[in-house]
N, C-alpha and C positions, 0 to 999 in steps of 0.2 A: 265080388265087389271090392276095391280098393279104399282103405281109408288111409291113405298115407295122410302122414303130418307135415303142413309146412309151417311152421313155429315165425318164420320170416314175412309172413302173407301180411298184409296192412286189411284187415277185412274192412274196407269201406264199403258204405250204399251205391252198386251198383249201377248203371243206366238201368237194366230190368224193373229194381225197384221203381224208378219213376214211372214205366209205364204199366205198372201192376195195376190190373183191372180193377174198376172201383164196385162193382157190383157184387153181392154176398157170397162168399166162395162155401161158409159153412155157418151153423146156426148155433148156438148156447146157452141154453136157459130164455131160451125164444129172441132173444137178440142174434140179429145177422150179423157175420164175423167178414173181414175183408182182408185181403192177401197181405201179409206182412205181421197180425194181428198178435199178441203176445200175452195169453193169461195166465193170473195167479187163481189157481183151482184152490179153495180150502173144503175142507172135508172131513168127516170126523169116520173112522172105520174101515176095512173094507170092501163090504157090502155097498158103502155107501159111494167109495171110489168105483166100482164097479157099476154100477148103474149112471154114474155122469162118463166115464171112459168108453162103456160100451157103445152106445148110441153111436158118440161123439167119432169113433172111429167106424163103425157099421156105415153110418151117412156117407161117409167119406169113402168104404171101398165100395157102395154101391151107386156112387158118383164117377167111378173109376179113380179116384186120389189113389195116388201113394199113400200109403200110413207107415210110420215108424212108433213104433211105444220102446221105450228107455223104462225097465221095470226092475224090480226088484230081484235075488238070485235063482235062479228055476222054474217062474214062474210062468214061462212061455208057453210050454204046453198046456198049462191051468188055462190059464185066457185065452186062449185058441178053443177051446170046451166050452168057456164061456160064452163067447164070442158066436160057432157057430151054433148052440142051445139059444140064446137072445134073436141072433139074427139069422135064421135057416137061407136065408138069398145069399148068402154070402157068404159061409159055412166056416172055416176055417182063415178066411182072410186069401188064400192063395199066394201069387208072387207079389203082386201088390202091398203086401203085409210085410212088415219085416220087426224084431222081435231083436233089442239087445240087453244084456245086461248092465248091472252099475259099473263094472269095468268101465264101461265107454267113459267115468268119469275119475274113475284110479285109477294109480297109477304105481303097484307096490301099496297098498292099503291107502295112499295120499290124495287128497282132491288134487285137480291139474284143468285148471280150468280155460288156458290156454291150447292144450293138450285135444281138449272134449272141440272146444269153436274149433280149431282145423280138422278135428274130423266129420264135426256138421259143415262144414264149409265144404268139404270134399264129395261128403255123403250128396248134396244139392246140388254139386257141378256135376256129379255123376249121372245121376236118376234126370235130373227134368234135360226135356231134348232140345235143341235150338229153335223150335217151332212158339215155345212159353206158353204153350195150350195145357200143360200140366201143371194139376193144384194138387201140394201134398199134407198131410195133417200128422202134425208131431203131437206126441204127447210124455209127458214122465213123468212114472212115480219115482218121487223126493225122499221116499224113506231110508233108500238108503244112509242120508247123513246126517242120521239124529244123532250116533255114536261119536261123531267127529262135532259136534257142536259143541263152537269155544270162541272167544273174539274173533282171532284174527281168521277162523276158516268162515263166519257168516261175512267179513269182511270180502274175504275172497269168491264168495258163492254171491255175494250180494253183484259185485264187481262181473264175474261171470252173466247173471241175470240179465244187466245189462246190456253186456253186449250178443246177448242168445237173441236181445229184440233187433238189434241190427242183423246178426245171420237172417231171420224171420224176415225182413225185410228184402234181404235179398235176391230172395225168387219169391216164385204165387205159392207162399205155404202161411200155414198158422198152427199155434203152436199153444201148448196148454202145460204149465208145470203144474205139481200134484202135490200138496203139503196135508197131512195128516195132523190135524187139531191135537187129534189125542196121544199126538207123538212129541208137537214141537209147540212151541211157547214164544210167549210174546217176544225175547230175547232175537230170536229168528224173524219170525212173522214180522212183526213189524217195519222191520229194514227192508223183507224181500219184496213186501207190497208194492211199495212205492220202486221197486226196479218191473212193475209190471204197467203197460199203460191198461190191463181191463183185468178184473177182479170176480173171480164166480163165487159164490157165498149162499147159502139156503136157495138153493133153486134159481139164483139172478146173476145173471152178468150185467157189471156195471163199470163204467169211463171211471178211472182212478185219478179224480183229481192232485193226488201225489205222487204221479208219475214223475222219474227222473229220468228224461231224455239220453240217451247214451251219447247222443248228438250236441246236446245244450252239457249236462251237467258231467258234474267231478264225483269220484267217490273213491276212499272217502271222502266228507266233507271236510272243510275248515273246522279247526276246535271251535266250540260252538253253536256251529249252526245243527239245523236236525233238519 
């Protein structure tokens, strides 16, 4: 699989996105998810991420979806055990499955957040066929960047968030980012929300009325506004 980088790509909303099927492509805390769709998962623990990741990806390769998980360092074989103990139909995930580490998001120990969208942008030209009968389900654990948390990188991960809901949009996929309560604080948390248009929290997904349009809005903001 190729992930070359094109740095120069203008990722705009595609003709595909317009005509991304409006009917539920996957479910969430019992709300139906529609192609394009972009959550903020919060979560407190491991155990606890792994019981909303499993499912959430199980549905999906026994729907025949692509799945991608962006996880933490080594942790691919773990979830693969996980994965096929939870869900025996579908055992190990197979080629359908694919399995990266946080690299996908450093670059030399550095976030690279223009870096990461060209290679989702690639990863999505590659995998779906010209037919657009293919739905695929991202997902990632965030833990990597508690260590790196300081202004300017929630600035830049907030900015990245953003535009990860235009990639999303781009073909029939939806996509679930994964933040750890017990890792990251409101400094974080609360900037990344609002770059997410839906929100999963104690068992619910729920419409973010603080959603900031990658399309409508600026970020950062103007001094002042919030």
């Amino acid at each position: 699989m190729s992930w070359a980088a094109d740095p120069d790509r203008e990722h705009s909303v595609d003709q595909r996105s317009a005509e991304a099927p409006v009917a539920a492509v996957a479910h969430l805390g019992g709300v139906p998810l529609t192609a394009g769709d972009h959550i903020c998962a919060l979560y407190r623990g491991r155990a606890e991420r792994d019981r909303l990741m499993t499912p959430f990806l199980a549905d999906g390769l026994s729907a025949g979806h692509l799945c991608l998980l962006l996880g933490t360092e080594g942790e691919g074989r773990t979830f693969r055990d996980i994965l096929a103990s939870a869900a025996p139909a579908v055992g190990r995930g197979g080629n359908n499955f694919q399995i990266r580490g946080p690299n996908e998001y450093l670059q030399d120990g550095t976030f690279d957040g223009d870096r990461t969208l060209a290679r989702m942008y690639a990863w999505s030209d590659e995998m779906f066929p010209s037919d657009k009968r293919t739905c695929a389900r991202f997902a990632a654990d965030m833990s990597w960047a508690q260590p790196l948390v300081q202004p300017a990188f929630v600035q830049d991960l907030v900015r990245y968030e953003m535009q990860a809901t235009r990639w999303l949009r781009s073909h029939s996929q939806v996509g679930m980012c994964m933040y750890d309560l017990a890792l990251f604080h409101s400094d974080l948390i609360v900037p990344l929300v609002k770059a997410h248009p839906k929100v999963w929290l104690n068992g619910m997904t729920m419409e973010n009325p603080y959603f900031l349009d990658p399309d409508e809005a600026i970020w950062p903001p103007a001094s002042g506004e919030t």
